[in-house]
N, C-alpha and C positions, 0 to 999 in steps of 0.2 A: 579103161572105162571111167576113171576118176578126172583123166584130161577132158573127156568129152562133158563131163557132167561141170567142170573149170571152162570149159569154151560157152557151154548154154548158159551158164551163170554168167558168166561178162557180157554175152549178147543181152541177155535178160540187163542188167544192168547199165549197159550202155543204150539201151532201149527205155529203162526207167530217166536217166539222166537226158535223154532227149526231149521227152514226152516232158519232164521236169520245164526245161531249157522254154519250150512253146507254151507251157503256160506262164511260165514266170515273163514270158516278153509279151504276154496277151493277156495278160492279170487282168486290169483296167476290161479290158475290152468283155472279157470272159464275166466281170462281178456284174457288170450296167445288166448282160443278158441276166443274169440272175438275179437278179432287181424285176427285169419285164417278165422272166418266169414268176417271180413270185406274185408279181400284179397279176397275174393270169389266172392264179390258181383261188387268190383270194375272190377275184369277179365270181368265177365257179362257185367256190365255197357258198358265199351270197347268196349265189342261186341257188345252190342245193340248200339253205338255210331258209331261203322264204317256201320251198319246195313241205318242208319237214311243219313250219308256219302252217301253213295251208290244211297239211296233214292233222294237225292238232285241232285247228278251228275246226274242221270238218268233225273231228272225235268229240271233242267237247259239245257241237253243237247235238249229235247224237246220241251224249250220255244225258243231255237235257232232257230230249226227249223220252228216254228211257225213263228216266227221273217223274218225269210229268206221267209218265204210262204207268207206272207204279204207282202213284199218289191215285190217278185214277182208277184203277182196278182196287186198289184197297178200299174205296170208297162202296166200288160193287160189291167187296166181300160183307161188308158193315149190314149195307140192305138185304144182302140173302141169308144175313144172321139174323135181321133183324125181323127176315118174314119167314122166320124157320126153315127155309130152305139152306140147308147144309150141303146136301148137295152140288147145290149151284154153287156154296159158297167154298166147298173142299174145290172145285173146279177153277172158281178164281183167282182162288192161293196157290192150283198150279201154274197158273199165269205167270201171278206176282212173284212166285220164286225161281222161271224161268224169266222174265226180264232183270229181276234183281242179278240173277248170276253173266246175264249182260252186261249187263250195268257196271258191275264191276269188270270185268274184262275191259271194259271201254275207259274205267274211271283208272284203270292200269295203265292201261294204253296212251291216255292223257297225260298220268304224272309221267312216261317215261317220254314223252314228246318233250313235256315244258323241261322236264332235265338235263336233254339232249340239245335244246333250243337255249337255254341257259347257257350250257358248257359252250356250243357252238359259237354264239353270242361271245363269251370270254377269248377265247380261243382265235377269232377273225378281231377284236381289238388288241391284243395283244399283236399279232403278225403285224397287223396295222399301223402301232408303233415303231416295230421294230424295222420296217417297211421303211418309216419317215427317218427310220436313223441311220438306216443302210444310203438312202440316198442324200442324205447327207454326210454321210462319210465318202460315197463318192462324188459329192462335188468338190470336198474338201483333196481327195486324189487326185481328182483331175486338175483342178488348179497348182498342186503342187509338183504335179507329173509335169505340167507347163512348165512352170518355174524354173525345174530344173533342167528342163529341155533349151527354154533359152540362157538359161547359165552357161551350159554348155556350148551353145552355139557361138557364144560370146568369145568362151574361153578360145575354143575354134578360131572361130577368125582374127582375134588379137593374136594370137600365135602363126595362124597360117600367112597373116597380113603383115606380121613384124618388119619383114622387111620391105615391104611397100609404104609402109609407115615412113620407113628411114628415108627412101627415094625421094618421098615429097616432101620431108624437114629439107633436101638438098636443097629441091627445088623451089622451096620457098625463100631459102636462103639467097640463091640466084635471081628469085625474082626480087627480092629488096634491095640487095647490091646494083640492080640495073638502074631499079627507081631512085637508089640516091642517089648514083653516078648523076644521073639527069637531072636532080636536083639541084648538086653538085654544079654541073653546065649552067645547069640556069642562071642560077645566085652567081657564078663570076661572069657571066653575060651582062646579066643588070650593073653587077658592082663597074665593068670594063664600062659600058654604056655613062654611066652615073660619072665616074673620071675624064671623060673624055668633054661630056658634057659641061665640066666644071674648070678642065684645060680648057677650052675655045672662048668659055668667057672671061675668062683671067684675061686673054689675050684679047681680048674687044675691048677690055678699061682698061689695059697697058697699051694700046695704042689710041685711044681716046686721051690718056694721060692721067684716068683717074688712078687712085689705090696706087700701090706701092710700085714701084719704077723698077726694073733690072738697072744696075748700075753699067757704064759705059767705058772705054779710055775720054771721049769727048765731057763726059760730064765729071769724072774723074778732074781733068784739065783745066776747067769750068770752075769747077770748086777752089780750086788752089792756085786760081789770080785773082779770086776775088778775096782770098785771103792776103 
């Protein structure tokens, strides 16, 4: 019995540690909704607070009139005292002390509205702050859930691409050695062109007879009888 009650505990626990695992990778995802529930609830609240609003004006407007119904009926007790009729006037004082105990029921009714309208009032501005700080807290997540998302991806592919990296330092390598090779061609193309061009003229004023002369046996010969 102790094994089975050791098996439902590790299912139990490896059930807690999943359920863990799926919020922890749906965190973000999971607080925005509870951010839009909370907007939700506040719209409501609003509602039910102009609801309770309405309730009140309607109380107050009827303990006025209570108010005013009282002031009026005291006025009739005043005249049926004043023409001896007691009578009438024990009759109008039970008026005035069934609306007075209106009156108050109603003048109850009102302070427990304006107090509930009060608190309710506190209560939807405070949620209200805390609203604008929740969602700034999650913009401040989400940018940094970015962040690190592309860090990672970063680190990914400098590592996955390492050696793609090296293939194309080869190949760049390759392709410079080809372009100076060519270079290389070129520049002793010109410099060969450039000599050859400066051989043919040498020998255009060596046989015109200008500039300096290759020496001869004939002018050798030449020299040394007219010595």
């Amino acid at each position: 019995m102790n094994i089975f009650r050791k098996i439902i505990t590790a299912v139990r626990g490896g059930a807690t540690e999943a359920g863990e695992a799926i919020v922890d990778a749906n965190s973000t995802r999971i607080f925005a909704q509870e951010i839009r529930d909370s907007e939700k609830h506040i719209t409501i609240a609003k509602r039910d607070l102009t609801t309770v609003m309405a309730k009140q004006m309607q109380t107050a407007r009827e303990l006025a009139q209570l108010q005013a119904s009282i002031k009026e009926h005291e006025g009739y007790a005043m005249q049926a005292l004043n023409q001896g009729n007691e009578p009438l006037a024990i009759e109008v004082a039970e008026k005035i002390a069934e609306l007075e105990s209106n009156a108050a029921d109603q003048q109850q009714a009102n302070e427990s509205f304006l107090n509930s309208i009060d608190r309710l009032k506190e209560l939807i501005k405070k949620s209200e702050r805390k609203l604008t700080e929740y969602k700034r807290q999650l913009t401040m997540v989400k940018t940094t859930e970015s962040v690190q998302k592309a860090t990672s991806a970063i680190s990914d592919n400098f590592t996955a691409s390492n050696s793609k990296l090296l293939n194309a330092k080869d190949s760049l390598e390759r392709i410079k050695q080809k372009q100076a090779m060519f270079d290389d061609k070129l520049q002793a193309a010109e410099q060969l062109a450039s000599e050859n061009t400066d051989q043919s003229l040498k020998n255009k004023l060596q046989d015109a007879g200008i500039g300096a002369q290759q020496n001869s046996a004939q002018s050798v010969l030449d020299r040394l009888k007219n010595k």
